[in-house]
C-alpha positions, 0 to 999 in steps of 0.5 A: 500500500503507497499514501497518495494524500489524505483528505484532511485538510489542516488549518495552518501552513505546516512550515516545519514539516516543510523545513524538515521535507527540505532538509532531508532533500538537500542533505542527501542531494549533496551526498548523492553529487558527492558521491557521483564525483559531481560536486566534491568527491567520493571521500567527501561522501563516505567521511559524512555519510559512509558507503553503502550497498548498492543493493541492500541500502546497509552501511559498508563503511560508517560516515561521520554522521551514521550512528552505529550503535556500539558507539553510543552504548560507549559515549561516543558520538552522541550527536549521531542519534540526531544527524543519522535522521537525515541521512539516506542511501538512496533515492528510493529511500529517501523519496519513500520517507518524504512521501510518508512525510508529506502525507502525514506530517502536516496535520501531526503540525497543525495538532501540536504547533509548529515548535512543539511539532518539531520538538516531538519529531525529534523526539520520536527518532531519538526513542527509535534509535533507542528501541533499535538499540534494544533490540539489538541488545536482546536479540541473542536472548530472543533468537534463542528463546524463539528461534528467530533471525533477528540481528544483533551486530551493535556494529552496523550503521543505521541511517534514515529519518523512518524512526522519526516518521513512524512517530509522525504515523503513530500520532496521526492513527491517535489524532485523526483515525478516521481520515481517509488515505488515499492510497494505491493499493496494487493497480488500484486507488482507494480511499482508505480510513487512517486507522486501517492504513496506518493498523496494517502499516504497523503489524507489517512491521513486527513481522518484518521485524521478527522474521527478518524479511527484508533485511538491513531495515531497522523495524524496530526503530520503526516499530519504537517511533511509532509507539512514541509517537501514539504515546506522545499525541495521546498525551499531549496531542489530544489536548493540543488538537482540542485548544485549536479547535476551540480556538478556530470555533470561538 
């Protein structure tokens, strides 16, 4: 299933969402002409934002920016928590996250405001890392628990703003369910209620996540920014969305 829009019109204009949908775009623009030896070159690429497979999208050679998770289980390059959200590997990755975003993000705005939007955005990709970190942490537990393929290596980089996006997806089941997605599904495009959509979105990750069916994605970033973000709109968003409403009725 691919979101083409929502019919759920906000009521201000969504300037973080906008920032954050630019900022992605340009950061991997210059990594992308980096990496072509189109402006700068190949070392200029791989220092900031590594080398990665070709085929597979993982992290062959960790940049400056990619957070690997045996680096922040020590205390080192804190930072990378934040600069790894606006990393991409490729194209296809980038452009599957912003349209996730675009769909999404401006009604998740226009319920918390633009600065505690921000705020929040952040906030969910930070527990993303997080969860992805704790997974790796008790996947030998699991693995021999359950007998499932999880990964465990705390060596490999992890880049992309999904995590931070799932917190947008999971704030936007609680704030608006009922919205209608318009998505395309196989050949045809249906209107679909959010709470279905973004429903089957979710489980999809825990059985990708559990039975490693893609391999090389962090699903439980996806699968822990999705849960924050819920968390985060139910209690704060709610509020938030019911003193705008009111405010725009008075």
């Amino acid at each position: 299933m691919l979101p083409l829009k929502d019919l759920n019109r906000s009521s201000t204009t969504p300037h973080v969402n906008r920032i954050l949908l630019m900022a992605n775009v340009i950061i991997f623009l210059v990594y992308w002409l980096s990496s072509n030896n189109i402006l700068l070159d190949q070392r200029f690429s791989w220092a900031i934002g590594g080398k990665y497979d070709e085929v597979t999208g993982q992290v062959i050679i960790p940049g400056e920016f990619v957070m690997v998770p045996s680096d922040i289980l020590s205390g080192q390059r804190l930072y990378t928590l934040f600069t790894s959200m606006f990393m991409h590997a490729s194209w296809l990755h980038l452009l599957g996250n912003m349209l996730f975003l675009f769909v999404f993000g401006d009604n998740v705005e226009d319920a918390f405001g633009h600065l505690s939007y921000l705020v929040f955005y952040v906030g969910c990709g930070l527990l993303a890392d997080f969860t992805y970190i704790a997974g790796l942490l008790f996947a030998p537990v699991l693995n021999q628990a359950f007998g499932l393929a999880l990964p465990s290596s705390l060596m490999d980089g992890v880049i992309g703003a999904s995590g931070a996006i799932s917190g947008v997806l999971g704030a936007y089941l609680v704030l608006y369910p009922r919205a209608k997605i318009v998505t395309l599904i196989f050949y045809v495009i249906l209107p679909v209620p959010a709470i279905i959509f973004l429903g089957i979105w979710f489980v999809l990750q825990w059985v990708y996540g559990f039975f490693d069916l893609s391999g090389g994605v962090a699903y439980f970033a996806h699968i822990g920014g999705f849960i924050a973000g819920m968390i985060l709109a139910a209690s704060i968003g709610r509020e938030r969305k019911k003193a705008r409403e009111k405010r725009l009725r008075i």
